[in-house]
C-alpha positions in Angstrom: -6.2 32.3 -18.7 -3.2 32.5 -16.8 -1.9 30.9 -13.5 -0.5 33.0 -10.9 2.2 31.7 -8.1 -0.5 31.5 -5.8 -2.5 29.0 -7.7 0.5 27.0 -7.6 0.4 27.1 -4.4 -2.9 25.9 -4.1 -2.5 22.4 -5.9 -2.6 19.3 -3.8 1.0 17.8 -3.1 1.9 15.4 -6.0 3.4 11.3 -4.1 5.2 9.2 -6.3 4.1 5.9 -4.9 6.3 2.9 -4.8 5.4 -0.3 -6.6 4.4 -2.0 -3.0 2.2 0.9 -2.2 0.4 0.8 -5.6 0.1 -2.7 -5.3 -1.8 -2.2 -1.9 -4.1 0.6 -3.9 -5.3 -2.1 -6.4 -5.4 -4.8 -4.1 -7.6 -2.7 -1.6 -9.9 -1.2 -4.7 -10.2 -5.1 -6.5 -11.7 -6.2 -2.4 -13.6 -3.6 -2.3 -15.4 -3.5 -5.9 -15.1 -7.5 -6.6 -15.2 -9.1 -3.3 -11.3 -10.6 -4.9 -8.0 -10.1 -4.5 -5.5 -8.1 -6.9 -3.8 -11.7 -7.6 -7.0 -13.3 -8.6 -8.1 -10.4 -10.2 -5.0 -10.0 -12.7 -5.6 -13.8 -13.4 -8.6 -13.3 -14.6 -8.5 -9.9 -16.4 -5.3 -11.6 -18.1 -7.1 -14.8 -18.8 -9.6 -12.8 -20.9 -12.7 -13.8 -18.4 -14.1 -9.8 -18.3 -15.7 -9.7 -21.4 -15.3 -6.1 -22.2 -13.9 -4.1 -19.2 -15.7 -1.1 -21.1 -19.4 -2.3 -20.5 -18.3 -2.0 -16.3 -16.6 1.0 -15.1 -15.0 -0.9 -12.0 -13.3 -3.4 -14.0 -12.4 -0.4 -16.6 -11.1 1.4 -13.3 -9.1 -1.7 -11.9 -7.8 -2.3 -15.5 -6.3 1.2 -16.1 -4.8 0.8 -12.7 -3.2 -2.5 -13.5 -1.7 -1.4 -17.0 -0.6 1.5 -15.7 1.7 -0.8 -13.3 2.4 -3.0 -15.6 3.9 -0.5 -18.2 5.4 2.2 -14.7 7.3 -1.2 -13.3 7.1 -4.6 -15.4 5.5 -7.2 -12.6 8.8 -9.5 -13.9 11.1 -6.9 -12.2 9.1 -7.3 -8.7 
């Protein structure tokens, strides 16, 4: 199969967010699916209180979100 110019053309516009927006993302997503804040919600996925982030796919969601962050901009450099 191959792509043509005008399927190019077709693809949604790619946004590199910034750290602030991303942040706002999570934030947003962690209220909306835990009823918590992105704060509260690092504390705890970093204090080991999900027990396996696999077994719920909103806390597997958050958490890919999260690392992704984590390893895009270190949260030290924020």
């Amino acid at each position: 199969m191959t792509t043509s110019a005008e399927d190019l053309n077709d693809l949604p516009e790619i946004v590199d967010l910034s750290r602030e927006s991303s942040w706002a993302i999570l934030d947003e997503d962690c209220r909306a699916y835990l009823g918590i804040g992105v704060d509260e919600f690092v504390r705890r996925y970093n204090a080991g209180e999900y027990d396996d982030p696999d077994d719920d796919p909103r806390i597997m969601s958050l958490a890919m979100h999260l690392e992704h962050l984590q390893r895009r901009i270190p949260l030290a450099e924020a």
